[in-house]
N, C-alpha and C positions, 0 to 999 in steps of 0.2 A: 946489803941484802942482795940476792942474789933473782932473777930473773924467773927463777922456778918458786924463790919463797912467797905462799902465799899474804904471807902482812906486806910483801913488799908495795908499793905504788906508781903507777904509771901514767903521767900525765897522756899519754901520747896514747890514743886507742888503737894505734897499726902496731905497739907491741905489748899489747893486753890479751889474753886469750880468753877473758872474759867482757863483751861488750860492754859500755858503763852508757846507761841513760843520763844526758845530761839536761839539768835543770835547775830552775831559779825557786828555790822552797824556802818562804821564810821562817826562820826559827831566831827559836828562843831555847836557851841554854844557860842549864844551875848546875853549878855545881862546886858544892864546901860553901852553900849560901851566896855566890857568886854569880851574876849575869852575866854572861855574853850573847849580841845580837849577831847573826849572821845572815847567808844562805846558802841552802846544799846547791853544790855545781854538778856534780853528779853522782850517780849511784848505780851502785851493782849491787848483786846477792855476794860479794864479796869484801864490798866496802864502800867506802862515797868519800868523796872532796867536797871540803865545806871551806866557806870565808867567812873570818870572824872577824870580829874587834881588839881581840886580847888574846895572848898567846895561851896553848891548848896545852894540858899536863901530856908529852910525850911519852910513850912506850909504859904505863901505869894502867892496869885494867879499868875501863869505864863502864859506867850503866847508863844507855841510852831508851829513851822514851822518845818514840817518835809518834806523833800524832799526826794521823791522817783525815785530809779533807772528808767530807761527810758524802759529794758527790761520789765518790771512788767504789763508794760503798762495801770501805773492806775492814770494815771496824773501825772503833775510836781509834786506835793505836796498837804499836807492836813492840816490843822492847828486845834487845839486840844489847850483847856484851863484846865487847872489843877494847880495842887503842887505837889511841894517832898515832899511826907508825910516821911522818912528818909533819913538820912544818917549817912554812918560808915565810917570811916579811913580803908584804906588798905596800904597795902607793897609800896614801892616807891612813898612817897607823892600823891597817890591816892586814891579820895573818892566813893564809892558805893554807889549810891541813887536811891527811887523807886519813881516815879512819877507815879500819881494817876488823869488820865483824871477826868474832871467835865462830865454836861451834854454836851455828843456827839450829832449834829444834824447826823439824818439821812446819812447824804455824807459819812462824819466821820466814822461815825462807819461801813458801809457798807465799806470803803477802807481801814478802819483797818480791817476787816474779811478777803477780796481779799489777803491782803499783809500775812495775816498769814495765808491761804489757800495756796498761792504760794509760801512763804521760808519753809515751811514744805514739799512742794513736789518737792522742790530743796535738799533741804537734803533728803529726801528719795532716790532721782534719784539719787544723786553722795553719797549714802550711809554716809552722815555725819549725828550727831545730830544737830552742829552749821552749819550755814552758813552764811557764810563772803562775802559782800557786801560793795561797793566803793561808797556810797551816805551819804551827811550829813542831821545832824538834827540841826535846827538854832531854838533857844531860842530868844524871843525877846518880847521885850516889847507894839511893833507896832503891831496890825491885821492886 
């Protein structure tokens, strides 16, 4: 993939041309009846790096339900169609993968904005760069 494609993924935000809020969000993910535990590392309105326990279906279209804190106050949830354009082996039988939203409607990506508008000026205000949050993200194959 090439540096202009947008599924591509970029760990390194000096060659991203879209900032990624990074964050520790725990989730929860089905899918084909399957768990996996993870957490998002970060997110953009273009995609997000998540660490799992179990290797991710690469480059296959996903249905994501992501479920947002109640403080945020920007709904229960938002649901986003994409792929894991990667994924790597990490330490303790855990994998890294970047998931690369499709076309976002309208809703979508204005509540993906909100949500990285607001954990950024939560880490600002309690001086962290991450910030750690008690909500899952559920994968599934259902809209």
């Amino acid at each position: 993939m090439t540096d202009k494609d947008p599924m591509s993924f970029k760990s390194d935000n000096d060659r991203r041309a879209i900032v990624r809020q990074r964050v520790h969000y725990r989730m929860d993910v089905c899918e084909n009846s399957e768990a996996l535990f993870g957490c998002l590392l970060d997110i953009s309105t273009t995609g997000m790096r998540v660490l799992c326990s179990e290797d991710v279906d690469v480059l296959n279209v996903s249905k994501l339900r992501i479920r947002l804190p109640l403080w945020l106050e920007l709904g229960p949830e938002i649901r986003v169609e994409g792929r894991f354009v990667w994924c790597k082996a990490m330490a303790r039988q855990r994998v890294e993968a970047g998931f690369s939203f499709g076309a976002l409607k309208e809703r979508e990506r204005t509540v993906l904005e909100h949500l990285i508008q607001r954990l950024s000026q939560a880490a600002d205000e309690d001086g962290f760069e991450t910030v750690s949050l008690e909500a899952p993200l559920v994968l599934g194959s259902n809209p």
